[in-house]
mmCIF file of the N, C-alpha and C atoms, coordinates in Angstrom:
data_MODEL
# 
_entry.id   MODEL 
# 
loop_
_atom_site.group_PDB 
_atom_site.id 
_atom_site.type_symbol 
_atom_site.label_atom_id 
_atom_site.label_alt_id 
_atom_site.label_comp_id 
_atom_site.label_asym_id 
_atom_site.label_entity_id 
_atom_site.label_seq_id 
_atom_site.pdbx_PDB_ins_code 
_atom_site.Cartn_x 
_atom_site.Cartn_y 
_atom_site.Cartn_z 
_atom_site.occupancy 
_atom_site.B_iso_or_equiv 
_atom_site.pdbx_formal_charge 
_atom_site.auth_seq_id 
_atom_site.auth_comp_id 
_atom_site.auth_asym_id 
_atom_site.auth_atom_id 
_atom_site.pdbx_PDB_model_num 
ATOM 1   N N  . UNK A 1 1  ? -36.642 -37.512 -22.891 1.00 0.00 ? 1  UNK A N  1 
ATOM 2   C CA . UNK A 1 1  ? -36.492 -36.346 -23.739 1.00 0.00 ? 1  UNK A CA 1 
ATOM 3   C C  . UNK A 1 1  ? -36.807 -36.764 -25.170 1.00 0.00 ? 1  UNK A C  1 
ATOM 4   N N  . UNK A 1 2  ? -37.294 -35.821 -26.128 1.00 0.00 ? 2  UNK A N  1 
ATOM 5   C CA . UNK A 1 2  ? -37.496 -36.228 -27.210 1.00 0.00 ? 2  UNK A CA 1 
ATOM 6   C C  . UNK A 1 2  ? -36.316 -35.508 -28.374 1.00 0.00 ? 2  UNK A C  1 
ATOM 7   N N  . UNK A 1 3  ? -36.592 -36.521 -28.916 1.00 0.00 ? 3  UNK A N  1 
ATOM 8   C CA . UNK A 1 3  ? -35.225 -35.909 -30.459 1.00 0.00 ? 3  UNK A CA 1 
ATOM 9   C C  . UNK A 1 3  ? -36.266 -35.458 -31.662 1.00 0.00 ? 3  UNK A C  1 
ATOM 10  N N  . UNK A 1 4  ? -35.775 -34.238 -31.976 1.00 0.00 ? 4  UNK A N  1 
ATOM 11  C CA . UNK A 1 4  ? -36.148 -33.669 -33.385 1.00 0.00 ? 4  UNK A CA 1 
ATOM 12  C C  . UNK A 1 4  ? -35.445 -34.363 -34.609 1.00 0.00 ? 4  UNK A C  1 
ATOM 13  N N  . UNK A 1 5  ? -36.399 -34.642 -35.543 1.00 0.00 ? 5  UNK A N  1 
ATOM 14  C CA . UNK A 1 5  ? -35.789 -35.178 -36.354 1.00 0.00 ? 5  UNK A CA 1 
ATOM 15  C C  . UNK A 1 5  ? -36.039 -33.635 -37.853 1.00 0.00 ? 5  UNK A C  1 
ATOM 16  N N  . UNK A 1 6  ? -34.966 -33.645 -38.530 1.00 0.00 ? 6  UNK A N  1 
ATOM 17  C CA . UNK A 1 6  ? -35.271 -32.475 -39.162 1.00 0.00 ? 6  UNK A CA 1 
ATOM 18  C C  . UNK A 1 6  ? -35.246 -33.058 -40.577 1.00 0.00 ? 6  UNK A C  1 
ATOM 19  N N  . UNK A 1 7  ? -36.224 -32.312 -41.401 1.00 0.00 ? 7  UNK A N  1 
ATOM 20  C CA . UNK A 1 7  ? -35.635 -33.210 -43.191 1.00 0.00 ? 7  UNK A CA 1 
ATOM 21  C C  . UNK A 1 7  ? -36.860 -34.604 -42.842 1.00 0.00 ? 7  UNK A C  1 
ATOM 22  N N  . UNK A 1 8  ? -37.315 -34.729 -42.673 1.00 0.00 ? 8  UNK A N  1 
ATOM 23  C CA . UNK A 1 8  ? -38.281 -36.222 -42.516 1.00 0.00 ? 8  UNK A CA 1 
ATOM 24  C C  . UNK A 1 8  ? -39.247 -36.185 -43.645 1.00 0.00 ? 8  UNK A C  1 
ATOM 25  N N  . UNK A 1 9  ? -38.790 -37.573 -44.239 1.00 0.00 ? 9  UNK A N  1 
ATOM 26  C CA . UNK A 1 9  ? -39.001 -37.509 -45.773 1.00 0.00 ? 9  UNK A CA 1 
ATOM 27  C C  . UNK A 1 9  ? -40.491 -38.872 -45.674 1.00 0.00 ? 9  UNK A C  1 
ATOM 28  N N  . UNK A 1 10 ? -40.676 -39.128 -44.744 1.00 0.00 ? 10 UNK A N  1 
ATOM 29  C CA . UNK A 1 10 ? -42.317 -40.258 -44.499 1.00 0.00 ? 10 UNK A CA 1 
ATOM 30  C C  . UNK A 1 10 ? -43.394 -39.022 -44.414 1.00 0.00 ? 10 UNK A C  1 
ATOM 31  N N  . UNK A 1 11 ? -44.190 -39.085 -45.360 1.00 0.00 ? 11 UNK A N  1 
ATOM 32  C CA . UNK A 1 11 ? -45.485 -38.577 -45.347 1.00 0.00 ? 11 UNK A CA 1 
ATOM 33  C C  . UNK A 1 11 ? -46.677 -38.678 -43.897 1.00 0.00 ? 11 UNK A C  1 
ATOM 34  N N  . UNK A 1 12 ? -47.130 -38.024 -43.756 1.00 0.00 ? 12 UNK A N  1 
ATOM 35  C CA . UNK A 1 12 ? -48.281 -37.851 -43.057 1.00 0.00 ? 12 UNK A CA 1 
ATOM 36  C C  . UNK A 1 12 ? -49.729 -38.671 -43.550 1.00 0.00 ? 12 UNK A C  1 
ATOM 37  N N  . UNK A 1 13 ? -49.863 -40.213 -43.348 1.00 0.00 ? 13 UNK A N  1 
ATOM 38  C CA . UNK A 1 13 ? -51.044 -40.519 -43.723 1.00 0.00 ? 13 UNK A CA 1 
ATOM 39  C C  . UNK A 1 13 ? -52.403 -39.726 -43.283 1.00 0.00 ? 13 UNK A C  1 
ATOM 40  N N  . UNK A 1 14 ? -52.778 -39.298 -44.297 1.00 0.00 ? 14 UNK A N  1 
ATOM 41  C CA . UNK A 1 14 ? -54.194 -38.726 -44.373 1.00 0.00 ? 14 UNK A CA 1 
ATOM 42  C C  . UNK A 1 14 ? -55.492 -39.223 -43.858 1.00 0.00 ? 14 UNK A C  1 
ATOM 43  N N  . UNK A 1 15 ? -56.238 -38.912 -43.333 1.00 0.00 ? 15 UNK A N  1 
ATOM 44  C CA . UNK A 1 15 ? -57.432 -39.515 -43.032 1.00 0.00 ? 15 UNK A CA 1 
ATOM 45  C C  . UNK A 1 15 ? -58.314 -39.805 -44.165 1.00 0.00 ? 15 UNK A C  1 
ATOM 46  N N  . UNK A 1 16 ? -59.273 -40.987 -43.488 1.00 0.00 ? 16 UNK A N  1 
ATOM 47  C CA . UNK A 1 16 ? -60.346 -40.903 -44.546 1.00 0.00 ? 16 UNK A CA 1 
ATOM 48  C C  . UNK A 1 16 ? -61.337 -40.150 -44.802 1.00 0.00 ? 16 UNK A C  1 
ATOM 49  N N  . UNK A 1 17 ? -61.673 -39.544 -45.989 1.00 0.00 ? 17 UNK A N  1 
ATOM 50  C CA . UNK A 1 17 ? -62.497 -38.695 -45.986 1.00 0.00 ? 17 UNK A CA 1 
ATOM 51  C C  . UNK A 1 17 ? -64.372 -39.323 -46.637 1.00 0.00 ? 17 UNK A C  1 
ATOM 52  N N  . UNK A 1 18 ? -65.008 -39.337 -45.851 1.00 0.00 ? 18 UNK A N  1 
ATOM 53  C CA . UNK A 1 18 ? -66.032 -40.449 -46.073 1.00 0.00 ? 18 UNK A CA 1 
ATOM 54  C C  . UNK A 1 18 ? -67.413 -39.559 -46.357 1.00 0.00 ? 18 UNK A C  1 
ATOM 55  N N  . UNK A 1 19 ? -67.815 -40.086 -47.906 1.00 0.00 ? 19 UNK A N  1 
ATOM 56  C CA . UNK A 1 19 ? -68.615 -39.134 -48.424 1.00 0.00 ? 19 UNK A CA 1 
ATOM 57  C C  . UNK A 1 19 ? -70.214 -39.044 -47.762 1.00 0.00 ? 19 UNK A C  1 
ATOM 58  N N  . UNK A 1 20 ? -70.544 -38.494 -46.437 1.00 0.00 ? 20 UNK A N  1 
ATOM 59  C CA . UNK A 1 20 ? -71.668 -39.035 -45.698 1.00 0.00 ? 20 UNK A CA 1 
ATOM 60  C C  . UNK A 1 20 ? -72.612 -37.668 -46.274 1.00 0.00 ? 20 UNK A C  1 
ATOM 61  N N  . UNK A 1 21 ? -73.923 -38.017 -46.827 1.00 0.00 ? 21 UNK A N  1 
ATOM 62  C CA . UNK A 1 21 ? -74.845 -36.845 -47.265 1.00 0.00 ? 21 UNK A CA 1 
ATOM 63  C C  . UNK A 1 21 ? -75.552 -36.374 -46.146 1.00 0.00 ? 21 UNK A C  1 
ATOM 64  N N  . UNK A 1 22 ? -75.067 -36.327 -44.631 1.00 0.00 ? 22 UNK A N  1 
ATOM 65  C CA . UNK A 1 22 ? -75.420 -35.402 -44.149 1.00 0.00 ? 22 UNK A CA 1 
ATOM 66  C C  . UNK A 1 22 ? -76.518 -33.856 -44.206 1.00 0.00 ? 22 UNK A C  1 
ATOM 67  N N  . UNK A 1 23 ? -75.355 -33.437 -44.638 1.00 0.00 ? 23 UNK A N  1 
ATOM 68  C CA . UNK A 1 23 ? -75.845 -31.702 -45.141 1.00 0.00 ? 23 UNK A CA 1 
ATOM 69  C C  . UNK A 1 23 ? -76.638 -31.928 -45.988 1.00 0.00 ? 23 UNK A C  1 
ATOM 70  N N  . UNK A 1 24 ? -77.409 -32.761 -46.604 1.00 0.00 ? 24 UNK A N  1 
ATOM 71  C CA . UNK A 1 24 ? -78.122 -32.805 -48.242 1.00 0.00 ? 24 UNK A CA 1 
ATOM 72  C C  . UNK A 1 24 ? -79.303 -32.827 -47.399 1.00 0.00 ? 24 UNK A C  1 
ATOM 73  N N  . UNK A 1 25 ? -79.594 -33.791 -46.227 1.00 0.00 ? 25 UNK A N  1 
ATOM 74  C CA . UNK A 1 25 ? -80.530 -34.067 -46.029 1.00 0.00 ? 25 UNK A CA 1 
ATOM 75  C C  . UNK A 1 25 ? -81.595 -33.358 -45.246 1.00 0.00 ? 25 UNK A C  1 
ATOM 76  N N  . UNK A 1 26 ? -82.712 -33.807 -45.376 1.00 0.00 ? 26 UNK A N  1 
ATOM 77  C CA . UNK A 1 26 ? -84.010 -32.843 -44.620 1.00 0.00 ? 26 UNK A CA 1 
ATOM 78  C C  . UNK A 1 26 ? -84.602 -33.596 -43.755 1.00 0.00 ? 26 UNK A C  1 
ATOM 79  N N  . UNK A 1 27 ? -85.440 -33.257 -42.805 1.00 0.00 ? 27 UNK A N  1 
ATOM 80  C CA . UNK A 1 27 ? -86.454 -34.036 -41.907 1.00 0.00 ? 27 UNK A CA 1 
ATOM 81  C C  . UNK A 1 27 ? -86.846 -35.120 -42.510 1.00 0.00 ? 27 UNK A C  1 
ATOM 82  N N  . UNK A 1 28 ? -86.654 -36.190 -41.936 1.00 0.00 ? 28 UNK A N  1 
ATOM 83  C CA . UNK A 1 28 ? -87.475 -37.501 -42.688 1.00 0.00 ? 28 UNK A CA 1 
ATOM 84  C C  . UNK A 1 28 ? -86.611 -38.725 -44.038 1.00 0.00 ? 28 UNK A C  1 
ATOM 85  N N  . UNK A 1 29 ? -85.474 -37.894 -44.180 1.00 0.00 ? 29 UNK A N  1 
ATOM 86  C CA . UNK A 1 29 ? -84.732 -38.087 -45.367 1.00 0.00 ? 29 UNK A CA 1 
ATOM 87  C C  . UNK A 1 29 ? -83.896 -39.381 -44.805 1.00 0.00 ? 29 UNK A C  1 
ATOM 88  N N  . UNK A 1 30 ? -83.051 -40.376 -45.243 1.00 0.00 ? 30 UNK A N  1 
ATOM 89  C CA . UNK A 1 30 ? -82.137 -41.815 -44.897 1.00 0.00 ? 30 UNK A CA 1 
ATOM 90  C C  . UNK A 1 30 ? -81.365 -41.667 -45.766 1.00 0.00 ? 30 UNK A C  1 
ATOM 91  N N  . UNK A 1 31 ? -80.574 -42.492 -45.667 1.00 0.00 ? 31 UNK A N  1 
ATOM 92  C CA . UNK A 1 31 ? -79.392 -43.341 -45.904 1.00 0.00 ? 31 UNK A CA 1 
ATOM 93  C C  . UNK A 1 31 ? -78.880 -44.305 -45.918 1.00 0.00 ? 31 UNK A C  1 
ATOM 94  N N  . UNK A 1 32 ? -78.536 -46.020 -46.588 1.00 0.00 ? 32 UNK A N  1 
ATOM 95  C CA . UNK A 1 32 ? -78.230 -46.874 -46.106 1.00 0.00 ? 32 UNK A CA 1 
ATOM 96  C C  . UNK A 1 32 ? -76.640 -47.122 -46.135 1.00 0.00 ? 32 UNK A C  1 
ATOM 97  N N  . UNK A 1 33 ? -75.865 -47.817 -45.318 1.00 0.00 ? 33 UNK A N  1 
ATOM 98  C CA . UNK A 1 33 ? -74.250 -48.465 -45.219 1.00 0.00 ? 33 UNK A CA 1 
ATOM 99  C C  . UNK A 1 33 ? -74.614 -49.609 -45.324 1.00 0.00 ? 33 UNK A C  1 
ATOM 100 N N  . UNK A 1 34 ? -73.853 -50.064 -46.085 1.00 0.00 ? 34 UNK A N  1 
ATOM 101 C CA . UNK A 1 34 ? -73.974 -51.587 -45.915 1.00 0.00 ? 34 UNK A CA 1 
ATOM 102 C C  . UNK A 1 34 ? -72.841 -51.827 -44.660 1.00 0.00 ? 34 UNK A C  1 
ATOM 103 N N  . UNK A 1 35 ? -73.090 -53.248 -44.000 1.00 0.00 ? 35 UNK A N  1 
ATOM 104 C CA . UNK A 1 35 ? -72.650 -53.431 -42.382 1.00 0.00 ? 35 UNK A CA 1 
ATOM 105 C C  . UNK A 1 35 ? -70.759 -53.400 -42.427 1.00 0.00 ? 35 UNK A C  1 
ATOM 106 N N  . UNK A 1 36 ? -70.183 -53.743 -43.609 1.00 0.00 ? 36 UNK A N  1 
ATOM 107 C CA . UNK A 1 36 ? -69.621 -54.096 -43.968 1.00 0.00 ? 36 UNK A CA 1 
ATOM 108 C C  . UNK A 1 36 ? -68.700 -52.535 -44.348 1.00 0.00 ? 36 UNK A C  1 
ATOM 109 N N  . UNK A 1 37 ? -69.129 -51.807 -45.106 1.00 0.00 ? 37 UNK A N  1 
ATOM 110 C CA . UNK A 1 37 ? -68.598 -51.110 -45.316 1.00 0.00 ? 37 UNK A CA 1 
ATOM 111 C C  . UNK A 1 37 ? -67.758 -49.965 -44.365 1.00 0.00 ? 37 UNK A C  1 
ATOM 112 N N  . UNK A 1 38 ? -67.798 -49.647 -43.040 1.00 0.00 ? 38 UNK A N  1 
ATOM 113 C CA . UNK A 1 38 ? -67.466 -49.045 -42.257 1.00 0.00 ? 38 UNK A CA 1 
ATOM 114 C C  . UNK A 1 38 ? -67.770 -49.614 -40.889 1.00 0.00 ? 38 UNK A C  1 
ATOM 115 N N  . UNK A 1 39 ? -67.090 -48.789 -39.861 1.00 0.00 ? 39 UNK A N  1 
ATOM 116 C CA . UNK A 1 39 ? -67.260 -50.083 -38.928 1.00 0.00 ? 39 UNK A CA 1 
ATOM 117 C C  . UNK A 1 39 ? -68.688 -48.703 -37.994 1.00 0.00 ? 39 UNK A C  1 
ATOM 118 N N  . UNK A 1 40 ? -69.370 -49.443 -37.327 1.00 0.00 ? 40 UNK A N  1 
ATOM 119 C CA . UNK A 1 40 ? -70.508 -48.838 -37.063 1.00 0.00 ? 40 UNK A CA 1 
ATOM 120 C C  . UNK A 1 40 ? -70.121 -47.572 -36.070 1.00 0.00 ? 40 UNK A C  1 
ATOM 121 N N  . UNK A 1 41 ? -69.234 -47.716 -35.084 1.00 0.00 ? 41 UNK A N  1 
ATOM 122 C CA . UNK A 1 41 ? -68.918 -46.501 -34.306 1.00 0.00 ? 41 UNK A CA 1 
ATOM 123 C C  . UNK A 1 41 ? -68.781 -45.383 -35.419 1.00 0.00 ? 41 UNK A C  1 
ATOM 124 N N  . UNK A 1 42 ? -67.795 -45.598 -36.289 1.00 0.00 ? 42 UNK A N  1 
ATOM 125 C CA . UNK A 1 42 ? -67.456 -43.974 -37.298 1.00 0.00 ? 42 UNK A CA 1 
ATOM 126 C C  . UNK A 1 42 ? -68.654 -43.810 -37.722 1.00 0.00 ? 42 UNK A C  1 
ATOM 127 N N  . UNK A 1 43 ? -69.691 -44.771 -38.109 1.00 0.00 ? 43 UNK A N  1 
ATOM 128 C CA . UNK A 1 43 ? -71.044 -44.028 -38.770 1.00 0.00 ? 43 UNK A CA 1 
ATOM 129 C C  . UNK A 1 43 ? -71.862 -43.114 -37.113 1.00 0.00 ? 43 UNK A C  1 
ATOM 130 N N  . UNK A 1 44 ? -71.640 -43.959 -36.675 1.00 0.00 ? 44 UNK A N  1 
ATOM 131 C CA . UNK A 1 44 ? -72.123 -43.474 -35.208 1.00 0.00 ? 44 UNK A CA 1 
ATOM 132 C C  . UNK A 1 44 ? -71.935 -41.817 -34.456 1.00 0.00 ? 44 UNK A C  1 
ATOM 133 N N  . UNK A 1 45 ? -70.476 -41.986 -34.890 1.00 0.00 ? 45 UNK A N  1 
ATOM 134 C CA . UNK A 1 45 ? -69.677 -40.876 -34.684 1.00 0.00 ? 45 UNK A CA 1 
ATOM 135 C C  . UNK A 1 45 ? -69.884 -39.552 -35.276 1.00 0.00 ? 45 UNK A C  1 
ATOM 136 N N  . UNK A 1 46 ? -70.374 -39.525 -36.715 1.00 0.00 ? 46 UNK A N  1 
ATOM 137 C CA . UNK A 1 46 ? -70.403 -38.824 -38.024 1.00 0.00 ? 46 UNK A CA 1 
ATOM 138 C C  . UNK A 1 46 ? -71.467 -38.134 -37.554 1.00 0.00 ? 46 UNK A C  1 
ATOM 139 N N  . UNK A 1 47 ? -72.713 -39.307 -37.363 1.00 0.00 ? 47 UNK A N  1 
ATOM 140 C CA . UNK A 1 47 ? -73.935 -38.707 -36.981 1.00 0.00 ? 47 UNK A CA 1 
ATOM 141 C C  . UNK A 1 47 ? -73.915 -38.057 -35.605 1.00 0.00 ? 47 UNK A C  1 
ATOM 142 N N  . UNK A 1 48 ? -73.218 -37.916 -34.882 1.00 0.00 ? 48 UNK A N  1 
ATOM 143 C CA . UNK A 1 48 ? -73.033 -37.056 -33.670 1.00 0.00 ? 48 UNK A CA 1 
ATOM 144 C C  . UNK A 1 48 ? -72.617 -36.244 -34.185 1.00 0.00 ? 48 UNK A C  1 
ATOM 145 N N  . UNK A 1 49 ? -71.052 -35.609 -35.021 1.00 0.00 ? 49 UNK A N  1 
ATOM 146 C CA . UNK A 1 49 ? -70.575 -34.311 -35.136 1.00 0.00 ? 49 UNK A CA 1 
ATOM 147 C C  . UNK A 1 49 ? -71.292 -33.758 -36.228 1.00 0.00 ? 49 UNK A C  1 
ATOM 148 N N  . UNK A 1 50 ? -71.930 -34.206 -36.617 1.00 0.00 ? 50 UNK A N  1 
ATOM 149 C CA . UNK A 1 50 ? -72.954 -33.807 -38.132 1.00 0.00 ? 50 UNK A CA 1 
ATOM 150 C C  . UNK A 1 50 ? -74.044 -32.825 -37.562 1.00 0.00 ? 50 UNK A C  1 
ATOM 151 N N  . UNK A 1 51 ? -74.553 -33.742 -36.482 1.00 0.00 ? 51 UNK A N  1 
ATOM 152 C CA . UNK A 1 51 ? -75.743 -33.193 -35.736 1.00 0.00 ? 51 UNK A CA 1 
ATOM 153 C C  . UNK A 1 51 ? -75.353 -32.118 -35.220 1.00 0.00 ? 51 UNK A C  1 
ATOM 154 N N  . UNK A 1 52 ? -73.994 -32.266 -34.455 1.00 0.00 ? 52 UNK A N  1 
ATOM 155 C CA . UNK A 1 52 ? -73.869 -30.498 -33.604 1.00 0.00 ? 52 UNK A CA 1 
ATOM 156 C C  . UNK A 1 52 ? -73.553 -29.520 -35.021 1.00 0.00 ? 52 UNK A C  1 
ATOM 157 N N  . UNK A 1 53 ? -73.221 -29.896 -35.846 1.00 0.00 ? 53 UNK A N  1 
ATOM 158 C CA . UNK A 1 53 ? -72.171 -29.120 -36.755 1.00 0.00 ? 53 UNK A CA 1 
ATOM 159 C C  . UNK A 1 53 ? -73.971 -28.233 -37.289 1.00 0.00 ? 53 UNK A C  1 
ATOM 160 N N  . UNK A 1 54 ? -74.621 -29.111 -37.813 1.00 0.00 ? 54 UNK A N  1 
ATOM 161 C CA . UNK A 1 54 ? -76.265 -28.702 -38.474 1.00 0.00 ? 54 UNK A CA 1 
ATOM 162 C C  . UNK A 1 54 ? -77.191 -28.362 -37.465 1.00 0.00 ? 54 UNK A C  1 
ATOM 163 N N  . UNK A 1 55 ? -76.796 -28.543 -36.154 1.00 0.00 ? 55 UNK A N  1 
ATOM 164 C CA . UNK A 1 55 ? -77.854 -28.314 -35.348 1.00 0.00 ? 55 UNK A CA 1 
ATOM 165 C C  . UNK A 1 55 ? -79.290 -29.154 -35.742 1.00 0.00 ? 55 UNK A C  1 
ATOM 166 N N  . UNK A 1 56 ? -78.647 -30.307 -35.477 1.00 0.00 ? 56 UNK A N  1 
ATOM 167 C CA . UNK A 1 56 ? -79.730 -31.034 -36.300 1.00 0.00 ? 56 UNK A CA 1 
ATOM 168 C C  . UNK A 1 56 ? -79.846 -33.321 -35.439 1.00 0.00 ? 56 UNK A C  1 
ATOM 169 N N  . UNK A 1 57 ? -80.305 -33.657 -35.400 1.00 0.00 ? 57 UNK A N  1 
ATOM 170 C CA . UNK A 1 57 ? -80.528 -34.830 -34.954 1.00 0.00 ? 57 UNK A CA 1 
ATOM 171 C C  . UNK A 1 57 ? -80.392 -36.273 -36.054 1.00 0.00 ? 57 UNK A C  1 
ATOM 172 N N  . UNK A 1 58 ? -79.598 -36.802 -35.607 1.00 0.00 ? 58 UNK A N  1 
ATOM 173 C CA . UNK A 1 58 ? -79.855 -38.289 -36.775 1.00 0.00 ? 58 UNK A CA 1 
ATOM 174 C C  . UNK A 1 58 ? -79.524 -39.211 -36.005 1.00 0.00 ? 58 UNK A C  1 
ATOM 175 N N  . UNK A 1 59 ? -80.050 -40.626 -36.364 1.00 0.00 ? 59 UNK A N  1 
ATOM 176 C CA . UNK A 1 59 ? -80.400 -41.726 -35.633 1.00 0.00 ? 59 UNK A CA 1 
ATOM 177 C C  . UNK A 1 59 ? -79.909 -42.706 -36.506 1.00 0.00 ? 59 UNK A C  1 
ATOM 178 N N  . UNK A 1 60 ? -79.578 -43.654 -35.881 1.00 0.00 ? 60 UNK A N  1 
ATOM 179 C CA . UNK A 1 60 ? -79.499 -45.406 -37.099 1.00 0.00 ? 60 UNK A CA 1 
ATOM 180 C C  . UNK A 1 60 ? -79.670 -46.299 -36.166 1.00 0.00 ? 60 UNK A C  1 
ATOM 181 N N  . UNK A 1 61 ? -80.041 -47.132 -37.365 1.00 0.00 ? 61 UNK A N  1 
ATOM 182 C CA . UNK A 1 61 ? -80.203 -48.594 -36.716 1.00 0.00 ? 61 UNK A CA 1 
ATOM 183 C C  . UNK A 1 61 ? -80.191 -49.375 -37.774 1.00 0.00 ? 61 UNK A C  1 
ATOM 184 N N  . UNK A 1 62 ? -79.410 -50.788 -36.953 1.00 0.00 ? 62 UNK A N  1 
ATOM 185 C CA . UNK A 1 62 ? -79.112 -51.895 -38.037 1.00 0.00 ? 62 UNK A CA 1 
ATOM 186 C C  . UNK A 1 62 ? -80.258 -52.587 -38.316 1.00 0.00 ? 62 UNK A C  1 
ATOM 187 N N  . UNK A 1 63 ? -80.510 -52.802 -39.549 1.00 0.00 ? 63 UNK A N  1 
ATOM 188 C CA . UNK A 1 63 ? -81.609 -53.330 -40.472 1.00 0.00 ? 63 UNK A CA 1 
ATOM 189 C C  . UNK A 1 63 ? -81.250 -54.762 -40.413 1.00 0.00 ? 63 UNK A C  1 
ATOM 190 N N  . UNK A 1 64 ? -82.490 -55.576 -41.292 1.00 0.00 ? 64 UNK A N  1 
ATOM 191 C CA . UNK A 1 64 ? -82.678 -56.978 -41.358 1.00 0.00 ? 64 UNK A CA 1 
ATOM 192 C C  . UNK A 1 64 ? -82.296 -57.258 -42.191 1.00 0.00 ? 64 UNK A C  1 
ATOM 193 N N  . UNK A 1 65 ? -81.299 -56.199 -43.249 1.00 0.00 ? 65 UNK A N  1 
ATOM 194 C CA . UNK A 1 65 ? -80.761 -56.151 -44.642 1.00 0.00 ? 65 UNK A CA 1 
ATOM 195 C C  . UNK A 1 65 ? -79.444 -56.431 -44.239 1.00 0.00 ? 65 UNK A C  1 
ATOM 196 N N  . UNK A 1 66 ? -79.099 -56.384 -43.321 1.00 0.00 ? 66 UNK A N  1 
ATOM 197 C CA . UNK A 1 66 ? -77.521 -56.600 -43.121 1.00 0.00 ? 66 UNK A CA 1 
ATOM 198 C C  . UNK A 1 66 ? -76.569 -54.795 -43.389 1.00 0.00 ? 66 UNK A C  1 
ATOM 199 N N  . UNK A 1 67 ? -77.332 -53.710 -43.359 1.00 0.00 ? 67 UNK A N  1 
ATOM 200 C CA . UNK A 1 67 ? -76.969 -52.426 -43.641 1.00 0.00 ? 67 UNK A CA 1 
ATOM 201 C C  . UNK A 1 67 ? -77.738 -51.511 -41.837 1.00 0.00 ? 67 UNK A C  1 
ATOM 202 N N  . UNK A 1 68 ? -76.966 -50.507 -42.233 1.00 0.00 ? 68 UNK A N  1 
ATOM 203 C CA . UNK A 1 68 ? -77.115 -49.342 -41.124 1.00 0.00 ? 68 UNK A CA 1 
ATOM 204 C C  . UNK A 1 68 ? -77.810 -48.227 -41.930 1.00 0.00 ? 68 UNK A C  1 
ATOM 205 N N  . UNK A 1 69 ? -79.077 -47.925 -41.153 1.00 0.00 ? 69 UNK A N  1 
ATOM 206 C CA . UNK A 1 69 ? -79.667 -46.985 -41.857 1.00 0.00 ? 69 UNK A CA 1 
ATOM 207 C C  . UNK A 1 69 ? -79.617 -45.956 -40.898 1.00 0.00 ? 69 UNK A C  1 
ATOM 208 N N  . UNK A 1 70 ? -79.533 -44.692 -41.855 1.00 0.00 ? 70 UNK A N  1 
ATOM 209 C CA . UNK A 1 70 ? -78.974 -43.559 -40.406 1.00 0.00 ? 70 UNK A CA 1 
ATOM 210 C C  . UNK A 1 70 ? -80.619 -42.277 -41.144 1.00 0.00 ? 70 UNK A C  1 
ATOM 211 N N  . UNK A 1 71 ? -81.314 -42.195 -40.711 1.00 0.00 ? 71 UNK A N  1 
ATOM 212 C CA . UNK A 1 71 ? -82.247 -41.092 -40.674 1.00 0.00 ? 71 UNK A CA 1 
ATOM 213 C C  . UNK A 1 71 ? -82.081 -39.426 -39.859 1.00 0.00 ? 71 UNK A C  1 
ATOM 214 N N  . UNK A 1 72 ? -82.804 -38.521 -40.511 1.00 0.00 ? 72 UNK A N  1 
ATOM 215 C CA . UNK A 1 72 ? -82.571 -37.475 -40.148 1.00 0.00 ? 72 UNK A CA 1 
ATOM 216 C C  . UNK A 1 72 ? -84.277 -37.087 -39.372 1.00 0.00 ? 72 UNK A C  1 
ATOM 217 N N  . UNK A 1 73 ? -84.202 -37.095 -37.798 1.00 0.00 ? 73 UNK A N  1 
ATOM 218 C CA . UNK A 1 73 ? -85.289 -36.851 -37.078 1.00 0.00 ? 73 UNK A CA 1 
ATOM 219 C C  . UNK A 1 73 ? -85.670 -35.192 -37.037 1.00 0.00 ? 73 UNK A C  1 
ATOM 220 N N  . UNK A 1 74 ? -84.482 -34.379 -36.638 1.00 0.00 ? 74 UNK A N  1 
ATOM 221 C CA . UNK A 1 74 ? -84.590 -33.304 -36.647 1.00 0.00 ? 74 UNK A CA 1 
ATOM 222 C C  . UNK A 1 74 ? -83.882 -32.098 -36.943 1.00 0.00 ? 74 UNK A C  1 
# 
């Protein structure tokens, strides 16, 4: 069984909100992450719900730069 706790004074950590230019972009348009900066599934991820959200296609792949470049195909 579970206990209600009422009055609960610990905050709700927030998610991150991660500034991806998505929506800015047009056919043909990129982006680089450095490898480091996020871990590659969430960029991975972004570009999946981005795509259904725009009706739209984006791709990445890790570069020889040590960064994730995510392009917009369609």
């Amino acid at each position: 069984m579970f206990v209600v706790t009422k009055g609960d004074k610990e905050q709700v950590m927030p998610r991150p909100a991660y500034p991806w230019p998505h929506r800015l972009m047009d056919v043909g348009d990129s982006f680089e992450v450095p490898l480091g900066a996020v871990r590659p599934a969430v960029l991975y991820n972004a570009n999946y719900r981005w795509g259904k959200r725009l009706g739209a296609k984006f791709v990445s792949r890790v570069q020889k730069t040590g960064s994730i470049k995510v392009w917009r195909v369609q």
